[in-house]
C-alpha positions in Angstrom: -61.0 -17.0 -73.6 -59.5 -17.0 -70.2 -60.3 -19.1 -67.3 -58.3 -18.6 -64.9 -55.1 -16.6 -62.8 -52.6 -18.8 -61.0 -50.2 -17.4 -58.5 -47.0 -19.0 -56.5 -46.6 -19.1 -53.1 -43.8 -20.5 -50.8 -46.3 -20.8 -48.0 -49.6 -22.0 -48.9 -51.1 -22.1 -45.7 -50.0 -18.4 -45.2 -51.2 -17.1 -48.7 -54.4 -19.1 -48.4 -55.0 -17.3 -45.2 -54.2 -13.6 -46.9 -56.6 -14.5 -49.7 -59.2 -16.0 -47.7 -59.3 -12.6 -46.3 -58.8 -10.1 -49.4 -60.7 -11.8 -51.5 -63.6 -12.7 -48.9 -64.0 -8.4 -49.3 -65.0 -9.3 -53.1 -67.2 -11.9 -52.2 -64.9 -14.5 -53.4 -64.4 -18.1 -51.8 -62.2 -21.2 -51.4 -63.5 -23.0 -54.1 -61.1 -26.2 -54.1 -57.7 -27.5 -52.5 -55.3 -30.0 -52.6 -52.3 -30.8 -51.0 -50.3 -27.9 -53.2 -53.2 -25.2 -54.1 -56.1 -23.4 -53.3 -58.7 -22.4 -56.1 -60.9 -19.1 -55.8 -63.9 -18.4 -56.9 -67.4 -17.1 -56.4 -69.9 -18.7 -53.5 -71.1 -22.3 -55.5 -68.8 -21.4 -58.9 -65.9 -22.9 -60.2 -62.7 -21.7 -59.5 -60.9 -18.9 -61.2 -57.7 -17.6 -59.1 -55.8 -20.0 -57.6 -52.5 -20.2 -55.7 -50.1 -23.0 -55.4 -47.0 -24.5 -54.5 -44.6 -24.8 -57.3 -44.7 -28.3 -59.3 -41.2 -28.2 -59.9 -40.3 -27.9 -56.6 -38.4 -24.7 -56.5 -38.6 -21.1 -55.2 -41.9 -19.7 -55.9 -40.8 -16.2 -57.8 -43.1 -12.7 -58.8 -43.2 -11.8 -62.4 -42.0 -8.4 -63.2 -44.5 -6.8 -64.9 -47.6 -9.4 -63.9 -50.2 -8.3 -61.8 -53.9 -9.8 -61.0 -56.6 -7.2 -61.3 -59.9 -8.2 -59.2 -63.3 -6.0 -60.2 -65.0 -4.4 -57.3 -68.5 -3.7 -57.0 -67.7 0.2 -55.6 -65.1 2.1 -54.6 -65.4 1.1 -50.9 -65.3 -2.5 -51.8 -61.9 -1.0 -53.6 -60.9 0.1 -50.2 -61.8 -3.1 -48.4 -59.7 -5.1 -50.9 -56.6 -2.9 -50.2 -57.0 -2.4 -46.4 -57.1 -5.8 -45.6 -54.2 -6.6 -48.1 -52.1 -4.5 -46.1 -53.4 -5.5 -42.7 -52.9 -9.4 -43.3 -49.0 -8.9 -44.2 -49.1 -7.2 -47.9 -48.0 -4.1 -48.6 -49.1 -1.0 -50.3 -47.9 -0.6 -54.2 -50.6 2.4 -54.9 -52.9 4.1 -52.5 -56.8 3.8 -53.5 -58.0 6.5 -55.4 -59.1 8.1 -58.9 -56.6 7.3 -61.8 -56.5 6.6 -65.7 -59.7 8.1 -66.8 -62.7 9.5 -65.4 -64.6 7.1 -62.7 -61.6 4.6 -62.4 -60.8 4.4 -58.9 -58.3 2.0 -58.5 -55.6 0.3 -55.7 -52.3 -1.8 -55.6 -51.1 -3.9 -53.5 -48.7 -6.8 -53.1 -49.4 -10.2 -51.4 -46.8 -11.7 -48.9 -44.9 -13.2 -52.1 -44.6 -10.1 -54.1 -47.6 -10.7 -56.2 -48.7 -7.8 -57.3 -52.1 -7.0 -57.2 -54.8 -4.6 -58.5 -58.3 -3.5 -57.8 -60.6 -1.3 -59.6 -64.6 0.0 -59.8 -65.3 2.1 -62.9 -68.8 3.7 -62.7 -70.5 3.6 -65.7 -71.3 7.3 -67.0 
């Protein structure tokens, strides 16, 4: 069973600003911090995403062929996610809209560090 995502950063003051933002569209919250990460999670719940500082000291690096996926509640909350991504200093890796099967609608994006990052709503049939 999985518990939780981490992500690096080389600037956790910056990346805890970007996610306070994206992830405030999801309803999702600073849920803990310390002196090298931040933990996400919903309002009052434990943690599940965080982002942190390396331990060993080095270079904080993106994984080719890793990427987060966050569940919206709708599609607009799909938008949200991906509009502010790109307006607080990610950038765009796959316009919002319609892909895979029928009612996935779906965006990717990349945090300041080259994260890469997914959101998706499927409608139920």
């Amino acid at each position: 069973m999985l518990l939780g995502v981490c992500l690096g950063t080389n600037d956790l003051l910056a990346a805890a600003e970007f996610y306070d933002k994206v992830l405030g569209t999801l309803g999702m919250v600073r849920t803990m911090e310390a002196d090298n990460e931040v933990g996400y999670g919903p309002a009052g719940g434990a943690s599940c995403f965080w982002i942190l500082t390396p331990y060993d000291q080095q270079s904080a690096t993106r994984g080719n062929g890793t990427q987060v996926t966050f569940q919206a509640e709708n599609n607009a909350l799909v938008e949200a996610f991906y509009q502010m991504a790109v307006e607080s200093g990610g950038s765009c890796d796959g316009a919002p809209g319609y892909r895979y099967r029928p009612g996935y609608y779906g965006a990717y994006c990349r945090d300041p560090d080259g994260n890469k990052l997914h959101v998706m709503h499927e409608a139920s049939e």
